[in-house]
FITOR-515698 format. One record per atom (N, C-alpha, C, O): residue in three letters; atom name; x, y, z. Coordinates in steps of 0.05 Angstrom, whole numbers. Layout:
<pts>
PT:Ala:CA:X:Y:Z
...
</pts>
This chain:
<pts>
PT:Unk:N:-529:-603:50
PT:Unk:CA:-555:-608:38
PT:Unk:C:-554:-635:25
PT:Unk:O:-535:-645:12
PT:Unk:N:-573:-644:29
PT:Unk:CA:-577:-676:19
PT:Unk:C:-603:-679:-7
PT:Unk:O:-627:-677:-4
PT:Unk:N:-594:-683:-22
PT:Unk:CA:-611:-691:-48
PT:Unk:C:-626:-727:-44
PT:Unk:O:-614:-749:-40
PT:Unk:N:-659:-721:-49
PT:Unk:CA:-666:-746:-40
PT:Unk:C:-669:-770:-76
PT:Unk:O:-691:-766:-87
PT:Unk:N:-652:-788:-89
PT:Unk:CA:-668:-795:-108
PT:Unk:C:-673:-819:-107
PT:Unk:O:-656:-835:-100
PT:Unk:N:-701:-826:-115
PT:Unk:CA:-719:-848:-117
PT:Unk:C:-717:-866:-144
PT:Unk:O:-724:-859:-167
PT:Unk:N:-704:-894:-135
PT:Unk:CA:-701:-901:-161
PT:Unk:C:-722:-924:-172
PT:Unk:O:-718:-946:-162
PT:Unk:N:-735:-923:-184
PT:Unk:CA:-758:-945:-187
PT:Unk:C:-743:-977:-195
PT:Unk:O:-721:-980:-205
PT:Unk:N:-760:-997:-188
PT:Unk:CA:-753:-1019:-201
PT:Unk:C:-775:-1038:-190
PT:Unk:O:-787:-1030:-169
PT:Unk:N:-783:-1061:-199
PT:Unk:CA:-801:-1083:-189
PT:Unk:C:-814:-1104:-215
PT:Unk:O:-801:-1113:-234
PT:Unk:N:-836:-1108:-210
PT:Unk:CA:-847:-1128:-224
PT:Unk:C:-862:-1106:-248
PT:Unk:O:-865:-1081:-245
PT:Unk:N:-870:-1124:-273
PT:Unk:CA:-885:-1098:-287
PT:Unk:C:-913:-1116:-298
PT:Unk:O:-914:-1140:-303
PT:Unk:N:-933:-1099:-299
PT:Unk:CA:-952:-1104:-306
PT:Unk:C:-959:-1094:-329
PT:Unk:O:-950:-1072:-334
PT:Unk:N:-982:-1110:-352
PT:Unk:CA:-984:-1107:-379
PT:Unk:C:-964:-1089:-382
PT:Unk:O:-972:-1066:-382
PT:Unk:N:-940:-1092:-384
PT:Unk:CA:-919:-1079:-400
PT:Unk:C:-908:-1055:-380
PT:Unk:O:-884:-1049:-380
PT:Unk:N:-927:-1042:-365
PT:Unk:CA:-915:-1014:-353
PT:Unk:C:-897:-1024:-323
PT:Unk:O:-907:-1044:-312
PT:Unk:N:-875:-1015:-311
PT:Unk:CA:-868:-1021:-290
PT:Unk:C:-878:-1018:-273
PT:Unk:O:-891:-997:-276
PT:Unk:N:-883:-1030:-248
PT:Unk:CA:-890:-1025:-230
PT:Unk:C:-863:-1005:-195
PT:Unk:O:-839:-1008:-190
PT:Unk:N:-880:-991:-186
PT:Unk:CA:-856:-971:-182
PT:Unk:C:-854:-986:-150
PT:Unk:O:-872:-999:-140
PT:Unk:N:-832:-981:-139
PT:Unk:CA:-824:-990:-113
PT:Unk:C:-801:-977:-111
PT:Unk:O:-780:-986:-121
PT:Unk:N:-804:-954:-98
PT:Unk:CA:-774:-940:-90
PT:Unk:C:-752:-948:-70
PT:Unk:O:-757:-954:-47
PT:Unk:N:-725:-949:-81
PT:Unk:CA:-707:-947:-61
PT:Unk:C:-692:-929:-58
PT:Unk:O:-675:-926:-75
PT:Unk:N:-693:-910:-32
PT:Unk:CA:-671:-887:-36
PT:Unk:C:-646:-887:-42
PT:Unk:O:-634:-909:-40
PT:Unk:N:-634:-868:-50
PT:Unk:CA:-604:-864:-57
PT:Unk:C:-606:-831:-56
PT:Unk:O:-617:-813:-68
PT:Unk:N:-581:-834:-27
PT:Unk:CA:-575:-804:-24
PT:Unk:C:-545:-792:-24
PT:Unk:O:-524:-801:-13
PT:Unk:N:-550:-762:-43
PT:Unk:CA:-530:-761:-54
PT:Unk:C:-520:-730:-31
PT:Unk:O:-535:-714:-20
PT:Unk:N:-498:-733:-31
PT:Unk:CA:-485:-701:-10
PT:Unk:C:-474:-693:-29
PT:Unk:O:-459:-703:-45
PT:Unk:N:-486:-662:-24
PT:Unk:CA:-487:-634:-42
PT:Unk:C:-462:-626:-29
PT:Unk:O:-461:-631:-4
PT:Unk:N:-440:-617:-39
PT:Unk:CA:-414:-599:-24
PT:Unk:C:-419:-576:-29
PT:Unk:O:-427:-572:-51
PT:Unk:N:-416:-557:-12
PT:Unk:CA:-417:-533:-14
PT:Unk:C:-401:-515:-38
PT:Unk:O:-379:-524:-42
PT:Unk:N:-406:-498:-48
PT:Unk:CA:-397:-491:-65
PT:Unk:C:-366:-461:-58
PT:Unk:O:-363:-447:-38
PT:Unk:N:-352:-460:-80
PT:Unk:CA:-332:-450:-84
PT:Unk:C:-332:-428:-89
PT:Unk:O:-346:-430:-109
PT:Unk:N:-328:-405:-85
PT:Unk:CA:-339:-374:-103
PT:Unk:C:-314:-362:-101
PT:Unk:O:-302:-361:-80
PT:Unk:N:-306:-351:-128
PT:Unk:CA:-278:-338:-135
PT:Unk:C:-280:-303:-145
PT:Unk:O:-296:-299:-163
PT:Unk:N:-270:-284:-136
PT:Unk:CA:-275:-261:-143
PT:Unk:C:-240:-254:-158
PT:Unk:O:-217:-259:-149
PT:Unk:N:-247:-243:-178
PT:Unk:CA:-220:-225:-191
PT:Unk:C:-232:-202:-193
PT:Unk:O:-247:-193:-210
PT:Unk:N:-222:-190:-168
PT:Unk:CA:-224:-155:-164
PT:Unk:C:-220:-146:-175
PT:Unk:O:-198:-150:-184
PT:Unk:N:-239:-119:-188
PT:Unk:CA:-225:-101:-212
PT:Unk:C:-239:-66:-193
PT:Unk:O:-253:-61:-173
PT:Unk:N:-227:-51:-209
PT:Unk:CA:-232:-24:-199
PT:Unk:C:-261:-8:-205
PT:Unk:O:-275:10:-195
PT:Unk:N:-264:-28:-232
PT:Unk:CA:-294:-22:-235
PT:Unk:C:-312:-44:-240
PT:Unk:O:-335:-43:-231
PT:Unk:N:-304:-68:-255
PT:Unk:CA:-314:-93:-255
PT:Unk:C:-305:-112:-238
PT:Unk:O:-281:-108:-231
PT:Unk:N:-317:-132:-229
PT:Unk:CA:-302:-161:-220
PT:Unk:C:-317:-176:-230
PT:Unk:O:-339:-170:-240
PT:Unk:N:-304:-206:-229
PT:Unk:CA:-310:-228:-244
PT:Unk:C:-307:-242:-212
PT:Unk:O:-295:-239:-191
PT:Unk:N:-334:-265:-227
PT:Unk:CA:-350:-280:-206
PT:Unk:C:-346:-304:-210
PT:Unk:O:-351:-306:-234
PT:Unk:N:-339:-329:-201
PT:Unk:CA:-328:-354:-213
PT:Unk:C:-348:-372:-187
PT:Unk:O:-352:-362:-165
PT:Unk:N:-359:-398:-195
PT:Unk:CA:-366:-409:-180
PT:Unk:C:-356:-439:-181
PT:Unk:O:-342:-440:-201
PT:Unk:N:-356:-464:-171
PT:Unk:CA:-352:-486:-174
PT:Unk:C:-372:-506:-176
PT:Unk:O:-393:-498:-166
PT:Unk:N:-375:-527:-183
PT:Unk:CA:-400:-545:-190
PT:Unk:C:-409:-550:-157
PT:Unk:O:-399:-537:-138
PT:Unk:N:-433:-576:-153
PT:Unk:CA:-437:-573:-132
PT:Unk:C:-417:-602:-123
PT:Unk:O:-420:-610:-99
PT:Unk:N:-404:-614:-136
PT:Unk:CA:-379:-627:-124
PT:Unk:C:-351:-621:-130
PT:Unk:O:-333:-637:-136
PT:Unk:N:-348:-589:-129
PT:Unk:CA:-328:-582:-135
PT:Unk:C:-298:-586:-153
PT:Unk:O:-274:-582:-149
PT:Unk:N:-314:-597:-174
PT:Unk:CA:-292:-612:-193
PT:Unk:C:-292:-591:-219
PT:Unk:O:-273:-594:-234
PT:Unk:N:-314:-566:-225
PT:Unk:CA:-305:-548:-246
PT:Unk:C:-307:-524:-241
PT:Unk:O:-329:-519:-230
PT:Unk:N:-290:-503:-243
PT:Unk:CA:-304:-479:-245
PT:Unk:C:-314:-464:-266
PT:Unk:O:-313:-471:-289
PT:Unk:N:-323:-448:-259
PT:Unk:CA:-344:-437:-283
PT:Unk:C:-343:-406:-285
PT:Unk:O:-343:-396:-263
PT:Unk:N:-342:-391:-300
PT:Unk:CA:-348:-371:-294
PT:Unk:C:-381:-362:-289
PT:Unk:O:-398:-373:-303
PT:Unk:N:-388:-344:-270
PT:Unk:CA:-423:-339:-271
PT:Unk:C:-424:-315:-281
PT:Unk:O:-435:-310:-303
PT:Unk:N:-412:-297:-265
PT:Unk:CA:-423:-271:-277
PT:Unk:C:-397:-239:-276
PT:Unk:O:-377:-242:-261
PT:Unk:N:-399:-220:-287
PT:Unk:CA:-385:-205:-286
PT:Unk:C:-397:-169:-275
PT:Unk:O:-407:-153:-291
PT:Unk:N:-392:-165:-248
PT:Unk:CA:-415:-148:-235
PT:Unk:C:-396:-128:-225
PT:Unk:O:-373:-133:-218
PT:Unk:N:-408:-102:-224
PT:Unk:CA:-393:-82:-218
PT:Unk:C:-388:-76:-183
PT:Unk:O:-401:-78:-162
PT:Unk:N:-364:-68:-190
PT:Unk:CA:-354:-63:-164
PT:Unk:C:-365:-57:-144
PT:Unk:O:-359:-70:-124
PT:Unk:N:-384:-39:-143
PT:Unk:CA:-408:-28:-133
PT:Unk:C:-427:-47:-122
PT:Unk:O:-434:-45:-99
PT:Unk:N:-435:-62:-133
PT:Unk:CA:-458:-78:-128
PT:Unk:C:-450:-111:-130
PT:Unk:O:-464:-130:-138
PT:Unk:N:-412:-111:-118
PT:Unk:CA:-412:-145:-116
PT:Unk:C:-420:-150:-89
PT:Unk:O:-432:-172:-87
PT:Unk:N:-418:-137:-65
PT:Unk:CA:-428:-148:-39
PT:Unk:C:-458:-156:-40
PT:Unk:O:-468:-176:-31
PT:Unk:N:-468:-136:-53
PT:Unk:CA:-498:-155:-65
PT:Unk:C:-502:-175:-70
PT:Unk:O:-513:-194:-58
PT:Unk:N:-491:-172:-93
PT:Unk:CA:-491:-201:-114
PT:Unk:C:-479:-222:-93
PT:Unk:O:-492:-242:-88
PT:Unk:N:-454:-216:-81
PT:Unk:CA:-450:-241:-71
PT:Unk:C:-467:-252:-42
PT:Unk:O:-464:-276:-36
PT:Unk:N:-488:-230:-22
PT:Unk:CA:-499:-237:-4
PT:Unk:C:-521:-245:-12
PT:Unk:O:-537:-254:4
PT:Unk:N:-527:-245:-39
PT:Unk:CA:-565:-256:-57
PT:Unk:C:-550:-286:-65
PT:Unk:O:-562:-307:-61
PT:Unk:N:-531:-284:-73
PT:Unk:CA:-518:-318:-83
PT:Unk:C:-517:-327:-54
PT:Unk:O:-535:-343:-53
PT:Unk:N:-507:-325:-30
PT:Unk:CA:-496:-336:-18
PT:Unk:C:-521:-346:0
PT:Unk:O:-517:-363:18
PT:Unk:N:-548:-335:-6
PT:Unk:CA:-574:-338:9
PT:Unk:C:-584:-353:-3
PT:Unk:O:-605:-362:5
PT:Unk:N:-573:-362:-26
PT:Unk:CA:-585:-389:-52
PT:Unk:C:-575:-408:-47
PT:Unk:O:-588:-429:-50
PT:Unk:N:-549:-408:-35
PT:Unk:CA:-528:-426:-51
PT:Unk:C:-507:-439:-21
PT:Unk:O:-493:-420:-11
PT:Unk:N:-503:-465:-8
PT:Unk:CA:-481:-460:8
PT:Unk:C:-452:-454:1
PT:Unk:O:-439:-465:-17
PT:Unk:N:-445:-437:17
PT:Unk:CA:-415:-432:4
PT:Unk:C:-395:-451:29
PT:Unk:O:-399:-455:53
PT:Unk:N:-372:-459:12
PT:Unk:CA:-353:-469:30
PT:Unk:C:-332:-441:41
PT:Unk:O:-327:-433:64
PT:Unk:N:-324:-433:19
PT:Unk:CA:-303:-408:21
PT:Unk:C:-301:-396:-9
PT:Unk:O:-301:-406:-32
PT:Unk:N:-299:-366:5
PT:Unk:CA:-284:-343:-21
PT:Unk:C:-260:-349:-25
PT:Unk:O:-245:-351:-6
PT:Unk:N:-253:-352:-49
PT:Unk:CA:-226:-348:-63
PT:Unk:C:-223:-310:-76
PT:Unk:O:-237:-300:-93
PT:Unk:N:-205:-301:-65
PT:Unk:CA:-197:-279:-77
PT:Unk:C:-168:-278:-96
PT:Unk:O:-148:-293:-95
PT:Unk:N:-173:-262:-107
PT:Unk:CA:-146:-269:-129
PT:Unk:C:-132:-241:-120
PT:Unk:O:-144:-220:-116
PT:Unk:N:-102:-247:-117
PT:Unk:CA:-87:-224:-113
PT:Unk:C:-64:-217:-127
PT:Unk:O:-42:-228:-129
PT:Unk:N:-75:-198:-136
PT:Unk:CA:-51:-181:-150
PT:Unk:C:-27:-176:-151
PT:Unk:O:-21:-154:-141
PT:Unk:N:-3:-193:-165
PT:Unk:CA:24:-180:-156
PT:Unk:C:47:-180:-180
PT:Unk:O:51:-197:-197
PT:Unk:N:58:-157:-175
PT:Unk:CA:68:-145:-199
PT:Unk:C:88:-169:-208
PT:Unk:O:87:-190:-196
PT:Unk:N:106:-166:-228
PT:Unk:CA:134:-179:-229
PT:Unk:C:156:-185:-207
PT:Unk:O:170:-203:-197
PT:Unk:N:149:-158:-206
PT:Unk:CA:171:-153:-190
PT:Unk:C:172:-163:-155
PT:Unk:O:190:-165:-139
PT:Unk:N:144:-167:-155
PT:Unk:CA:134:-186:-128
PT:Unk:C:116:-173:-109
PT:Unk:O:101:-183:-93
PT:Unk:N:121:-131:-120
PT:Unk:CA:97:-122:-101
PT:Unk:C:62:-119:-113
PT:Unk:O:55:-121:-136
PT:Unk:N:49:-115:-92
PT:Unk:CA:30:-119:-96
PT:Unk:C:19:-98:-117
PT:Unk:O:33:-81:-127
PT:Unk:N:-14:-102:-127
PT:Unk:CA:-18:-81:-149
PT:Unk:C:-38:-59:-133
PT:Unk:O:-56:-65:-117
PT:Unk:N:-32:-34:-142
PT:Unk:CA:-51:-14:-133
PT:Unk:C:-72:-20:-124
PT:Unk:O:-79:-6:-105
PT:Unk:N:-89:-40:-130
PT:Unk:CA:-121:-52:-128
PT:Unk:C:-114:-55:-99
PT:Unk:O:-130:-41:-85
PT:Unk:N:-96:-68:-85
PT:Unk:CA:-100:-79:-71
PT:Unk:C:-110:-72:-43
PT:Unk:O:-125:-83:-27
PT:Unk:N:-98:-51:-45
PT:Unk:CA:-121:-29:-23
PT:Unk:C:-151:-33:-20
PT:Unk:O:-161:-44:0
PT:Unk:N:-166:-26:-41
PT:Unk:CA:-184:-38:-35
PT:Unk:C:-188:-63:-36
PT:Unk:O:-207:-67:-22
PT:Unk:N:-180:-87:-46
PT:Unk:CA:-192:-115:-47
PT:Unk:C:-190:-113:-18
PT:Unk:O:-206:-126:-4
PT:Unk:N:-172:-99:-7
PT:Unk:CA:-165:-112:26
PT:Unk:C:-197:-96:42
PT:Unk:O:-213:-105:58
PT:Unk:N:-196:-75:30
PT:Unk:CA:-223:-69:41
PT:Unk:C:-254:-84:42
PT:Unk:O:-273:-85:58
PT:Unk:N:-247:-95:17
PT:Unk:CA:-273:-109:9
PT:Unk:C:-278:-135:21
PT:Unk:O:-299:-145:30
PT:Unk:N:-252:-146:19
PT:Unk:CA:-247:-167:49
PT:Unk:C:-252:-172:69
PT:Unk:O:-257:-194:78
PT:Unk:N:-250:-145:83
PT:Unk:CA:-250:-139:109
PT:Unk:C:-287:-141:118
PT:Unk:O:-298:-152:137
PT:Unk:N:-298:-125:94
PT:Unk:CA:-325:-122:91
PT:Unk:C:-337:-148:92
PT:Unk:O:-350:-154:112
PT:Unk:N:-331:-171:69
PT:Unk:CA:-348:-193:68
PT:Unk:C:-343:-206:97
PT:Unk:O:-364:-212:108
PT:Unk:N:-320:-212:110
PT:Unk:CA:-316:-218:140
PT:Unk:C:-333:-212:159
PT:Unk:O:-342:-228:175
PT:Unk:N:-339:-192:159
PT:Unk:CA:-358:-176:177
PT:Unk:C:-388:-189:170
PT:Unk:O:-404:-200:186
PT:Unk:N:-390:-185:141
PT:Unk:CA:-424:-196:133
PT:Unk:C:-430:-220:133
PT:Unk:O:-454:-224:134
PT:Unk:N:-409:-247:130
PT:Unk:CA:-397:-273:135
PT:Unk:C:-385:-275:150
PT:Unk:O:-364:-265:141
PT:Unk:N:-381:-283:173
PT:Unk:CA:-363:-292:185
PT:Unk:C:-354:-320:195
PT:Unk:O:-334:-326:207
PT:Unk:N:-378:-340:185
PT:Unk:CA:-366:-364:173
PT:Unk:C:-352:-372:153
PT:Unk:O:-338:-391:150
PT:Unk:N:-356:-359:144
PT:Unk:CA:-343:-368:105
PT:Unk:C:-315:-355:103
PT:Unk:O:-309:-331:98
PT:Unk:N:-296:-378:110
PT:Unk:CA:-266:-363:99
PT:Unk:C:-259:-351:73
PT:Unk:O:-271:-354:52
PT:Unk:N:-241:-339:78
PT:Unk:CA:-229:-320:52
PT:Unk:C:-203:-325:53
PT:Unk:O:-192:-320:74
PT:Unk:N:-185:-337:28
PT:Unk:CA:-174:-348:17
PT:Unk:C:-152:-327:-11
PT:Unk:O:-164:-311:-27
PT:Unk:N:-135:-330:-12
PT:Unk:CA:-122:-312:-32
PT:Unk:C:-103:-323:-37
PT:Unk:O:-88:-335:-21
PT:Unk:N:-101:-320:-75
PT:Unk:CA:-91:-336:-94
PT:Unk:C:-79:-315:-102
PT:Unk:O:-88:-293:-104
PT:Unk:N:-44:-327:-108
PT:Unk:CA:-35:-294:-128
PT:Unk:C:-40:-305:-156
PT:Unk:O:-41:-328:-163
PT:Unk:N:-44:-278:-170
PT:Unk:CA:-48:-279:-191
PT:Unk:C:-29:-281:-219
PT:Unk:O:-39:-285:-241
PT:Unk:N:-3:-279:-215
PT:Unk:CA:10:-266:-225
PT:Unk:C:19:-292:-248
PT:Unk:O:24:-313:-237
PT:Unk:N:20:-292:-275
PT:Unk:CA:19:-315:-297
PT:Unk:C:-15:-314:-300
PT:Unk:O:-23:-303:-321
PT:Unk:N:-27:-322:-289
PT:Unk:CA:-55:-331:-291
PT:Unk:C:-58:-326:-312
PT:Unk:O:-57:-346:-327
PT:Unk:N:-65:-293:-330
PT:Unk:CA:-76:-295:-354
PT:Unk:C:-56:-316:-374
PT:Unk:O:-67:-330:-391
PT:Unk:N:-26:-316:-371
PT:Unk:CA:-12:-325:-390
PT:Unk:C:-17:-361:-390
PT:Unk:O:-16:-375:-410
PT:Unk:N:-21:-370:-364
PT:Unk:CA:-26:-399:-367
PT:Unk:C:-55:-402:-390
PT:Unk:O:-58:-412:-412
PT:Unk:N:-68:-390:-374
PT:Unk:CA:-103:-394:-388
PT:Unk:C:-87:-395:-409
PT:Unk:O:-80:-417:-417
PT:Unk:N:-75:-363:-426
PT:Unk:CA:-75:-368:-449
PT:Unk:C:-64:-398:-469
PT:Unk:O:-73:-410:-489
PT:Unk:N:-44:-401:-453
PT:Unk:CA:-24:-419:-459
PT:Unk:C:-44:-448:-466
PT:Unk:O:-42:-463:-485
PT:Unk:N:-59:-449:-445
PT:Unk:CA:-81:-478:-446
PT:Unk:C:-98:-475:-463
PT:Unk:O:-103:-496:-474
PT:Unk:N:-119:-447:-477
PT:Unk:CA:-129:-456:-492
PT:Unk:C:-115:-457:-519
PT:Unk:O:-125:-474:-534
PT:Unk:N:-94:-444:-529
PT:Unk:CA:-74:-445:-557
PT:Unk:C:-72:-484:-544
PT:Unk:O:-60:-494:-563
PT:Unk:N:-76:-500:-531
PT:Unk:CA:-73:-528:-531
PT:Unk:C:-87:-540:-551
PT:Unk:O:-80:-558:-566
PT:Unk:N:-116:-520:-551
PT:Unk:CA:-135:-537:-558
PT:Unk:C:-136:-546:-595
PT:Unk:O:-153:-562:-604
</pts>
């Protein structure tokens, strides 16, 4: 998607400018969308549209994230899902994971452009924590 902006500049008359556009076009990157699977909630993470922040957007029940994410994804270009995966200490995976793999399998089917991507999880909360005690 290409954003068109018009930037004025020229001669000005009694004081007001006079307008004369020259384009400048900017490329939109498609955006990032992160899910942390939960058994009854998940958390919805998105990235700016030049992929330099993420954000959290929203936190939607398990039930109704294929929604949420096929109404975002009809708004919004996506590059790829990031899924976050669960793994114990000890290195195996966490009970969830049964279904995330299901739910996976699902968005594939309903996307099948948009790759899916999996991040383990395992530290995650303790870094976050660790970075904001920075602040």
């Amino acid at each position: 998607m290409i954003f068109r902006i018009v930037i004025f500049f020229g001669k000005t008359f009694q004081g007001v400018k006079l307008a004369i556009p020259a384009d400048v076009y900017l490329w939109r990157m498609p955006r990032i969308l992160a899910v942390d699977y939960g058994a009854k909630r998940c958390g919805v993470a998105e990235t700016d549209d030049m992929q330099i922040i993420a954000s959290a957007l929203e936190t939607v029940s398990a039930k109704e994230l294929s929604a949420f994410l096929a109404r975002y994804i009809a708004s919004y270009p996506i590059e790829c899902l990031v899924v976050g995966q669960p793994v114990r200490m000890g290195g195996e995976l966490s009970d969830i994971e049964a279904e995330i793999v299901v739910f996976i399998e699902k968005f594939k089917k309903s996307f099948p452009g948009i790759p899916v991507h999996r991040i383990n999880e395992m530290y995650t909360s303790k870094m976050a924590m660790e970075s904001c005690s920075n602040f």
